[in-house]
C-alpha positions as CSV (number, residue, x, y, z in Angstrom):
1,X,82.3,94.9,66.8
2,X,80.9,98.4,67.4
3,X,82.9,101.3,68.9
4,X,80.3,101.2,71.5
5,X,81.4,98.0,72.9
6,X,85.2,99.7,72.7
7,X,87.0,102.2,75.4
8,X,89.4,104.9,75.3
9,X,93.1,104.4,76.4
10,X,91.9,107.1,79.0
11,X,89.3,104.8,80.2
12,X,91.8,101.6,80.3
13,X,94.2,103.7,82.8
14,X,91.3,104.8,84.7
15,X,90.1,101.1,84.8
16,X,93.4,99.6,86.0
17,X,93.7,102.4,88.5
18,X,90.2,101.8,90.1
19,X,90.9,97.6,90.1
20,X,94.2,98.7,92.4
21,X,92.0,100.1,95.1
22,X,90.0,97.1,94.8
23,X,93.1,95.7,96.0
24,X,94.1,93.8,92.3
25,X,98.2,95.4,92.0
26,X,99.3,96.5,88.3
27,X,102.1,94.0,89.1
28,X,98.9,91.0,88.8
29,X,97.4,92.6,85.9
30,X,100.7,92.9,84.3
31,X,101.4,89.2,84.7
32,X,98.1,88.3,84.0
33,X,98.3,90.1,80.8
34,X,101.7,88.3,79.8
35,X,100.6,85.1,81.1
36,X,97.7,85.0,78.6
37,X,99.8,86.2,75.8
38,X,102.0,83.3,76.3
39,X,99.0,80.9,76.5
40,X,97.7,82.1,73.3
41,X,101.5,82.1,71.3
42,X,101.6,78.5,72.7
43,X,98.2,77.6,70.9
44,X,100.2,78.4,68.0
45,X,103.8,76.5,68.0
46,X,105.9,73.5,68.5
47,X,108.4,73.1,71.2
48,X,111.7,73.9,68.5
49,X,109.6,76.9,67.5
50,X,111.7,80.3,67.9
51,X,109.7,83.3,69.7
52,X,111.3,86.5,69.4
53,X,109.8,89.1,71.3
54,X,110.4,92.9,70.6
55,X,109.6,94.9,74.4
56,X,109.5,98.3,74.7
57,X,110.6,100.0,78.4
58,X,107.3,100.2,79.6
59,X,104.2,98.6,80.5
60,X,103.9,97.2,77.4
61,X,107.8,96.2,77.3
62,X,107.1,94.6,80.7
63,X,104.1,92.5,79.5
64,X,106.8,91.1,77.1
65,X,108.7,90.2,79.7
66,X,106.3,88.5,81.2
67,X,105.5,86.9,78.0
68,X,109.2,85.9,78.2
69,X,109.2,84.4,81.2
70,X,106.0,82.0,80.7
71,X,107.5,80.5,77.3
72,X,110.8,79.8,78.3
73,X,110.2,76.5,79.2
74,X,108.3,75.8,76.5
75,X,110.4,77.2,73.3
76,X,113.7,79.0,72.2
77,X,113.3,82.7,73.6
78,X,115.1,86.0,71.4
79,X,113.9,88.9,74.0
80,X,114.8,92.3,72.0
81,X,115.4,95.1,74.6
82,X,114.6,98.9,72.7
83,X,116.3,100.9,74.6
84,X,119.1,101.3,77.8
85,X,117.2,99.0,80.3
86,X,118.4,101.0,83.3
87,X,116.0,103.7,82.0
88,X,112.5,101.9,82.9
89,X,110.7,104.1,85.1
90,X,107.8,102.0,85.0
91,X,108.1,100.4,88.2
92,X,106.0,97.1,87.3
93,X,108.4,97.1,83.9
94,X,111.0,97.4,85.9
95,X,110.4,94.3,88.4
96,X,109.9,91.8,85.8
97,X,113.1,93.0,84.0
98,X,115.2,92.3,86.9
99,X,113.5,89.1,87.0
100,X,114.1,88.0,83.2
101,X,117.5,89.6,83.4
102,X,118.4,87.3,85.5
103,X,117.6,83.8,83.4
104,X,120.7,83.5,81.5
105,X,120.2,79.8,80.6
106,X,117.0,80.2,79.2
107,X,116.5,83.7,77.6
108,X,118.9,85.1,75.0
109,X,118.3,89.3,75.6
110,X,119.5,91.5,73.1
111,X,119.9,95.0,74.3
112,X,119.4,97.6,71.0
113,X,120.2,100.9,72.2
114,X,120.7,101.9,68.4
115,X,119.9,100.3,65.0
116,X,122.9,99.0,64.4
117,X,122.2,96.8,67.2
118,X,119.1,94.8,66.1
119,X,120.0,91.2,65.6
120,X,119.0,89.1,62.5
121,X,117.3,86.3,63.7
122,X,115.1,83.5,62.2
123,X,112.0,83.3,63.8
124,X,108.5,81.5,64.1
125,X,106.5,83.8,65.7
126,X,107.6,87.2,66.4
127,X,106.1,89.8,69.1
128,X,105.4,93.3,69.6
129,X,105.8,94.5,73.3
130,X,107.1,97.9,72.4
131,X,104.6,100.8,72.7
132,X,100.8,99.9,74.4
133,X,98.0,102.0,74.9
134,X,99.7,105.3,76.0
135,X,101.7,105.5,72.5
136,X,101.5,109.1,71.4
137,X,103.3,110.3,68.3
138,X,105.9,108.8,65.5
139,X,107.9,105.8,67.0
140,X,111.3,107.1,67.5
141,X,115.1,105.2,66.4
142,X,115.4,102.2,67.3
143,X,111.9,101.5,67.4
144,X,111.2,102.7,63.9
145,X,114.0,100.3,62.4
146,X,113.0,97.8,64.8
147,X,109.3,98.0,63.3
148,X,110.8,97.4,59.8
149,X,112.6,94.4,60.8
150,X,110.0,93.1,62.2
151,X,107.3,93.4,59.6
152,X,110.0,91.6,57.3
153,X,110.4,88.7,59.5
154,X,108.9,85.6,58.5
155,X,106.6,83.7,61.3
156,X,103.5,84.2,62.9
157,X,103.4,88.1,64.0
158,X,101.0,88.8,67.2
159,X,101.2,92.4,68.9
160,X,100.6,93.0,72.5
161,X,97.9,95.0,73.3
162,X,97.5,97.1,70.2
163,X,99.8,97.0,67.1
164,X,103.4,99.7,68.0
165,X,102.1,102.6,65.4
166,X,98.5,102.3,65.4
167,X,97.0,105.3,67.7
168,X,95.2,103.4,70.6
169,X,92.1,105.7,69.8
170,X,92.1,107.1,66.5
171,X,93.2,104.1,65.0
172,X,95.3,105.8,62.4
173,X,98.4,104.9,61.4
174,X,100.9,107.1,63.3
175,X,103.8,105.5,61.0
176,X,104.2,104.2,57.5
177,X,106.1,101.3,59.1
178,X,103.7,100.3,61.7
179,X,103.5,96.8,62.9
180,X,101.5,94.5,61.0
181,X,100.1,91.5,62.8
182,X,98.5,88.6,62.0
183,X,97.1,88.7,65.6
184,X,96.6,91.1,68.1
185,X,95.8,90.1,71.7
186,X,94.8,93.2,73.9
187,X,93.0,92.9,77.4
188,X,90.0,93.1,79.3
189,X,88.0,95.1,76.6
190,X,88.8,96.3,72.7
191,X,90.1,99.5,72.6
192,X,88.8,102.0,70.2
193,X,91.8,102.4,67.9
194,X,91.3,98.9,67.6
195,X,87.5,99.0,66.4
196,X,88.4,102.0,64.2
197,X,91.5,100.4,62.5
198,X,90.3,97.1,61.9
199,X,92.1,96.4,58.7
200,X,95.5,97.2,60.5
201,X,95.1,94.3,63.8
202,X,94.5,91.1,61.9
203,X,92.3,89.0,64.5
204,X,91.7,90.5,67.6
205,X,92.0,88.3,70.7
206,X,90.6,89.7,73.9
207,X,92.0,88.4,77.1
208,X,90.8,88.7,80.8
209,X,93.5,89.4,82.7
210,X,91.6,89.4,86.6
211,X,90.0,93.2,86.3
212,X,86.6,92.9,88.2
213,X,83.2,94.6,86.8
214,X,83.5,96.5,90.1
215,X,86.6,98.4,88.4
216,X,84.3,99.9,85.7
217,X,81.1,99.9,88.0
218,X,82.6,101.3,90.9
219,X,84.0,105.2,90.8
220,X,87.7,104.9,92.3
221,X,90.7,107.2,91.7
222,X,91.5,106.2,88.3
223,X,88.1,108.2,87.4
224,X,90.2,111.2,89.6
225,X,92.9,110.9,87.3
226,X,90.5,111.7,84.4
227,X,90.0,114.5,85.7
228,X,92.6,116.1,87.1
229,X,95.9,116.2,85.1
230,X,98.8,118.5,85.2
231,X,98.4,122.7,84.2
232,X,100.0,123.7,81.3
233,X,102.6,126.6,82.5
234,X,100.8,129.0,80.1
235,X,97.3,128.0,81.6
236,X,95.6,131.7,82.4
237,X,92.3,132.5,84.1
238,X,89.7,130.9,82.8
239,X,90.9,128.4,80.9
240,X,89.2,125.7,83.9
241,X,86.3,127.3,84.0
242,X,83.8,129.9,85.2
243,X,80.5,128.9,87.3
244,X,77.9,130.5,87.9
245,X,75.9,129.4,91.2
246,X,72.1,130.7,91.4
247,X,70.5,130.2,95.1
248,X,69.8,131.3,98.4
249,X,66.3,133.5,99.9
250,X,65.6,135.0,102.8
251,X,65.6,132.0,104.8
252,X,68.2,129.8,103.4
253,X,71.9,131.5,103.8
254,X,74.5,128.4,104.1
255,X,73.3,126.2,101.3
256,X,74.9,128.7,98.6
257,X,77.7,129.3,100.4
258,X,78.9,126.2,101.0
259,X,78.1,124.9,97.6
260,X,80.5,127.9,96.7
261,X,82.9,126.8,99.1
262,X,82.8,123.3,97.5
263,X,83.0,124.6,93.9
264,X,86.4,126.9,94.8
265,X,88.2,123.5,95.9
266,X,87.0,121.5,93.4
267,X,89.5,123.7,91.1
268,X,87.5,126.0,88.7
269,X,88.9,129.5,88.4
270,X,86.1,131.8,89.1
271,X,83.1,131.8,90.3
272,X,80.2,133.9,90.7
273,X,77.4,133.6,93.1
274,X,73.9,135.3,92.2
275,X,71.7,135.3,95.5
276,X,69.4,137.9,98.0
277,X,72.0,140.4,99.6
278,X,71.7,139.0,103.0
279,X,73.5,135.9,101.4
280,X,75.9,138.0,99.2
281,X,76.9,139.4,102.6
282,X,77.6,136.4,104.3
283,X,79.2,134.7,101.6
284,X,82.1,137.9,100.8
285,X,82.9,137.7,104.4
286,X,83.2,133.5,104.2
287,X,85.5,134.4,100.9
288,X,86.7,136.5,99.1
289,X,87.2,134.7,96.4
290,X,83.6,134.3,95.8
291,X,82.6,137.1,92.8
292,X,78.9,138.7,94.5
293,X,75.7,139.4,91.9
294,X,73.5,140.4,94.3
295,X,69.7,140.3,93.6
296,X,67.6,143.1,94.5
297,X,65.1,141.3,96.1
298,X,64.9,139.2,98.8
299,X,64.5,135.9,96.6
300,X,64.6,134.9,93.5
301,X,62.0,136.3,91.3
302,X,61.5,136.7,87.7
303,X,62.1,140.2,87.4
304,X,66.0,139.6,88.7
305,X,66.5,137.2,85.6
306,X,67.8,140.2,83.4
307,X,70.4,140.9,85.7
308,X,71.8,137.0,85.6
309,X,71.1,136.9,82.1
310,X,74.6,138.2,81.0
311,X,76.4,135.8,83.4
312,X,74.4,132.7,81.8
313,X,76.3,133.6,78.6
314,X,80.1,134.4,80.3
315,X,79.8,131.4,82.7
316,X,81.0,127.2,81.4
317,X,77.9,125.8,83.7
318,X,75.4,126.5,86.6
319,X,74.3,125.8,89.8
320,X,70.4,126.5,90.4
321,X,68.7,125.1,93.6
322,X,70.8,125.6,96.9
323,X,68.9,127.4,99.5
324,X,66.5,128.9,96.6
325,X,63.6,128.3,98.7
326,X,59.8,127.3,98.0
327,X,58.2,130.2,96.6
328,X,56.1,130.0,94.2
329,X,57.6,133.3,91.9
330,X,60.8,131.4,93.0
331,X,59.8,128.0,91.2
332,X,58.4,130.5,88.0
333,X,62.3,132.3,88.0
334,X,64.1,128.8,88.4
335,X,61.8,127.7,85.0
336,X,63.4,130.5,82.8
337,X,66.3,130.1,84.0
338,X,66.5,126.3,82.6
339,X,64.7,127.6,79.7
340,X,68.1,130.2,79.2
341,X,70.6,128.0,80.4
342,X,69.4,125.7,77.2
343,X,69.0,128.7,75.0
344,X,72.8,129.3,75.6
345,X,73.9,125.5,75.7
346,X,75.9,125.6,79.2
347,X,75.4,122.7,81.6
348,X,73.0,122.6,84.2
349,X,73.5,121.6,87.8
350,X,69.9,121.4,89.4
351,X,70.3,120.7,92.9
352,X,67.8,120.8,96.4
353,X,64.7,123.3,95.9
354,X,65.2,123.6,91.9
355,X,64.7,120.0,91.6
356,X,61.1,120.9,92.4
357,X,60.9,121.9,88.8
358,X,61.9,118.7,87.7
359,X,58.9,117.2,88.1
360,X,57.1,119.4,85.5
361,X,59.9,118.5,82.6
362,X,59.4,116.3,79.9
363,X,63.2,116.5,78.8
364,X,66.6,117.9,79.5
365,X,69.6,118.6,78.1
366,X,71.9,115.6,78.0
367,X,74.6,118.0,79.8
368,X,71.9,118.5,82.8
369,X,72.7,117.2,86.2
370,X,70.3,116.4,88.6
371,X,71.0,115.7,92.2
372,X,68.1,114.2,94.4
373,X,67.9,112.3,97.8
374,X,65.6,109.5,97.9
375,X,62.7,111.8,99.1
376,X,63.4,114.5,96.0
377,X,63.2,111.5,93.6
378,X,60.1,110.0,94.7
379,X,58.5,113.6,94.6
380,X,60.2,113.6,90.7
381,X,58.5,110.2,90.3
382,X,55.9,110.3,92.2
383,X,56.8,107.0,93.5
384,X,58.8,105.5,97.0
385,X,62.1,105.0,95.8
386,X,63.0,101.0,96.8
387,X,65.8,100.4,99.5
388,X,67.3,97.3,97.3
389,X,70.5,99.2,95.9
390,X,69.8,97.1,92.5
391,X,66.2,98.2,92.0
392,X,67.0,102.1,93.0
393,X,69.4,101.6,90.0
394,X,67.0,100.7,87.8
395,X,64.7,103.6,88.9
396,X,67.6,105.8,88.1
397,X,68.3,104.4,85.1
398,X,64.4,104.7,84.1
399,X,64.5,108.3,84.8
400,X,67.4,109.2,83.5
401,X,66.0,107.5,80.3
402,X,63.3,109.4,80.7
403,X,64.9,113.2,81.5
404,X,67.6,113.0,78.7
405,X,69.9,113.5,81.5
406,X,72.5,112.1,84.5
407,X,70.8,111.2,87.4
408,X,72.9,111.7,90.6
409,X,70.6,109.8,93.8
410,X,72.2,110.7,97.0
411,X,72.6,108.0,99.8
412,X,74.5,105.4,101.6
413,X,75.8,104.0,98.4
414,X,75.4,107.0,95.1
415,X,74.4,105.7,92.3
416,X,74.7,107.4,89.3
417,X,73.3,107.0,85.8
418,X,72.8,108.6,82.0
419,X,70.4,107.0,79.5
420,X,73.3,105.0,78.7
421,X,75.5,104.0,81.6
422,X,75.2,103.8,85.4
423,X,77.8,104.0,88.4
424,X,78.0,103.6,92.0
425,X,80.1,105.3,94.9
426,X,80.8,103.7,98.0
427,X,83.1,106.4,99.7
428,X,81.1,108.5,102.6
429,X,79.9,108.2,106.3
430,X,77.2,108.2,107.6
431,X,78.3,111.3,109.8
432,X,77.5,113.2,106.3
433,X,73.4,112.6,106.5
434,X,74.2,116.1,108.6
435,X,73.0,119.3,106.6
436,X,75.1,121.1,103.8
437,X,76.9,118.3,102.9
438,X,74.8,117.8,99.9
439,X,75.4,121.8,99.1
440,X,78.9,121.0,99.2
441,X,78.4,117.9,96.7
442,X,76.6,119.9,94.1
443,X,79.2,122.7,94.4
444,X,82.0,120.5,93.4
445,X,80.0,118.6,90.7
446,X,79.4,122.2,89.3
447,X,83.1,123.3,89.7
448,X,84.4,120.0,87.9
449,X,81.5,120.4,85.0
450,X,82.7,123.7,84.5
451,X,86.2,122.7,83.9
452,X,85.2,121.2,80.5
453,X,84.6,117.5,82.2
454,X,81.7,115.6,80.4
455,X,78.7,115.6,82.7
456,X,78.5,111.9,84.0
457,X,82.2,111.5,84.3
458,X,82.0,115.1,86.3
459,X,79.0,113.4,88.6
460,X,80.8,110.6,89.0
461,X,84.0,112.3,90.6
462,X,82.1,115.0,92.6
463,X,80.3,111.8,94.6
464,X,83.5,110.0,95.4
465,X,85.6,113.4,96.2
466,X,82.6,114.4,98.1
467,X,82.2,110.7,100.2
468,X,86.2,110.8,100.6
469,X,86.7,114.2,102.0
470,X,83.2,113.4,104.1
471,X,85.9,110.2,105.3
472,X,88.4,112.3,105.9
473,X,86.9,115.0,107.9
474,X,85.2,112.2,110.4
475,X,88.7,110.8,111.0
476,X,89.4,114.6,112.5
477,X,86.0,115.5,114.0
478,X,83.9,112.4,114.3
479,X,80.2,113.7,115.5
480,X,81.6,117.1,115.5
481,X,81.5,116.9,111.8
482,X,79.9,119.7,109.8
483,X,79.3,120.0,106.4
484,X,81.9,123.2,106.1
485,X,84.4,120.9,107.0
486,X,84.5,119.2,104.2
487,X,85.7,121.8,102.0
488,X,89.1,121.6,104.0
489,X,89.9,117.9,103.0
490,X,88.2,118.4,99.0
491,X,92.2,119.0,97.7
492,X,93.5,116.0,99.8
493,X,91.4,113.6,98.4
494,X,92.3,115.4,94.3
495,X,96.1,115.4,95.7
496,X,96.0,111.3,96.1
497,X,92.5,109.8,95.4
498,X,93.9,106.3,96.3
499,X,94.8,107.3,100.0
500,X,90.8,107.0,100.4
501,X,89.7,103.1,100.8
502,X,86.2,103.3,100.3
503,X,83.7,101.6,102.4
504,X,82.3,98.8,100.5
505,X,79.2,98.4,102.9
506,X,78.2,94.4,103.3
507,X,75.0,95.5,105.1
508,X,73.6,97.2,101.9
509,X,71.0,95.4,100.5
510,X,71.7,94.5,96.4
511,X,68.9,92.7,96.0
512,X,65.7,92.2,97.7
């Protein structure tokens, strides 16, 4: 198997969080997940076999008690609690322990809060339930004695998930005395520790435990999550980020505003807007937050590059393209300025007139961004974009291919795509075909980019914050909306993704 095929214990959480809003509860995965070990150990043994099962306190302690449950009919049950059971925080753990806590007749539960406490027990196939895919670190008394036993126990040995000691990502042995199975069964798709530490799982055994596609198709709030984690208390200016947002002309004021706007609730520390001084004007009286680099001129032309040249090099990514305009010395500027935004390596947002540019590139970075309606991309392609949602995929698949780069197309549905993966947002109204509220979009992609995010992840969670907050300022305004007010509801939607149900349109077309 390569580590292609494999995810990250990031991605797993991100997975399972994204297949609750699809309405599938942790509580069905969980039993799912313990429901197919048991299937598996009883492939195995005879009815007078002995199981013993080793759970941890949480989720992977609670798939053993799930595992628990399913073969006590079948077999004689030795469930080995590590740890004071009145400490499980994890709340689907903590169900199914009330539940097995309960079956006196048929479960023997040992409770080993030290040690001392582990029982010697003959066994034919012993389990490990006690640390999953969130195991960071050294296993920790009892666990670590626990983990000796266990490995000198005689009987089939099958862990749960991943082996308890093997890092779910590295794959490196986080103890001398990890687990050392003869099977390991782990769920929905390999995990990359498992790929890389091969020689310490035994066979691998993946089960399906109910998660759709749609939960890895489909951007939900466990892609939020990714994101957006808890500050460090040390955490100091800059460390999430500085943009730097090029745009605006004579004409266009609001677009690099509200993109701004956008960007500063999206959560980056600073950011500094380089744009004509009619739009520096506007902008420092919308916020003060918003650091000014005026241009001399009334758009952008070459000859203000030197002057946005040293901010290229201080900022984490750009933002080129919102309200830039059509001029032609405009289009020349917006060329070098791609040309020193890869010079310098920093991400690339290219948004509304900038994409203009796009049509005259053979390639881009693989950090690049690109953010085009259906009319942008057809003028990128030069062809009409298709209104079947599958075949507008493969278009922006084909030109992300193409580009090097991700591939944001704007409409009823998003889909995004890199020349390796594509996604799809549902969250949105129509309410937000108003103007601005692709500025807005682009500024929060930028903001989350410039945070350090990967670029398709940070595509991926600007669309549904975007759609969400678009939700969530209907519900207040309805056709009153404007696109400003979406920057008021950008923090709700980061705050708790999975308030937002998404509208999974039936009327959109997937295939023609």
């Amino acid at each position: 198997m390569k580590i292609s095929d494999a995810i990250s214990s990031e991605e797993m959480v991100a997975i399972e969080g994204n297949a609750e809003h699809l309405g599938i509860s942790r509580l069905l995965l969980m039993e799912n997940a313990g429901r197919a070990v048991a299937d598996e150990i009883l492939k195995r043994i005879k009815p007078e076999s002995c199981v013993v099962i080793f759970s941890g306190l949480g989720g992977n302690g609670g798939d053993g008690f799930v595992t628990a449950r399913h073969l006590a009919s079948h077999c004689k049950i030795h469930l080995v609690v590590l740890g004071n059971p009145s400490l499980i925080k994890h709340a689907e753990a903590l169900i199914n322990w009330e539940i097995v806590n309960k079956m006196h007749h048929s479960l023997r539960i040992h409770v080993v809060r030290s040690a001392s406490e582990l029982p010697d027990i003959k066994s034919s196939v012993v389990v490990d339930a006690i640390l999953g895919t969130g195991m960071r670190g050294t296993p920790r008394e009892p666990m670590l004695q626990a983990l000796q036993l266990m490995n000198r126990m005689s009987g089939t040995k099958i862990a749960v998930d991943l082996p308890t000691g093997l890092h779910p990502d590295t794959g490196v042995l986080t103890t001398e005395s990890a687990f050392q199975p003869d099977i390991t069964i782990t769920f929905h798709r390999p995990k990359q520790g498992l790929v890389r530490g091969k020689e310490h799982i035994g066979k691998l055994v993946v089960a399906d435990i109910g998660i759709p596609p749609e939960a890895e198709l489909y951007i939900g709030p466990g892609d939020i999550l990714r994101v957006y984690k808890p500050r460090h208390p040390h955490t100091k200016k800059g460390d999430f980020g500085r943009l730097l947002i090029i745009g605006g002309s004579d004409r266009y004021v609001g677009a690099p505003i509200l993109a701004s706007l956008g960007a500063l609730r999206s959560g980056v520390d600073i950011i500094y807007l380089a744009a004509p001084p009619n739009v520096i004007s506007a902008a420092t009286s919308q916020s003060p937050d918003i650091i000014p680099i005026p241009f001399k001129t009334k758009i952008l032309k070459e000859a203000t590059l030197s002057k946005i040249h040293g901010s290229i090099k201080q900022v984490d990514a750009l933002l080129i393209g919102p309200g830039l305009g059509e001029h032609s010395e405009t289009l020349a500027a917006a060329r070098q300025v791609f040309s020193l935004a890869a010079q310098h390596d920093k991400p690339t947002i290219v948004d509304a007139d900038a994409l203009k540019v796009i049509s005259e590139v053979e390639k881009l970075s693989s950090t690049t961004i690109i953010t085009p309606h259906a009319g942008e991309l057809s003028y990128i392609t030069g062809r009409t974009v298709s209104q079947s949602l599958d075949k507008r995929a493969q278009e922006v698949r084909t030109l992300a291919r193409k580009l090097g780069c991700v591939v944001l197309l704007k409409g009823p549905v998003d889909i995004i795509a890199d020349p390796e993966k594509t996604r799809y947002n549902w969250t949105g109204t129509p309410a937000l075909s108003i103007g601005g509220t692709g500025d807005v979009l682009a500024g929060v992609i930028s903001g989350i980019r410039a945070q350090g995010v990967q670029s398709f992840l940070a595509a991926c969670v600007g669309a549904f914050i975007n759609g969400a907050a678009g939700q969530l300022a209907f519900q207040d305004k309805g056709v009153g909306l404007v696109a400003s007010d979406l920057t008021e509801h950008i923090h709700r939607v980061i705050i708790d993704p999975g308030a937002i149900r998404a509208l999974y349109h039936s009327q959109i077309s997937i295939e023609e």
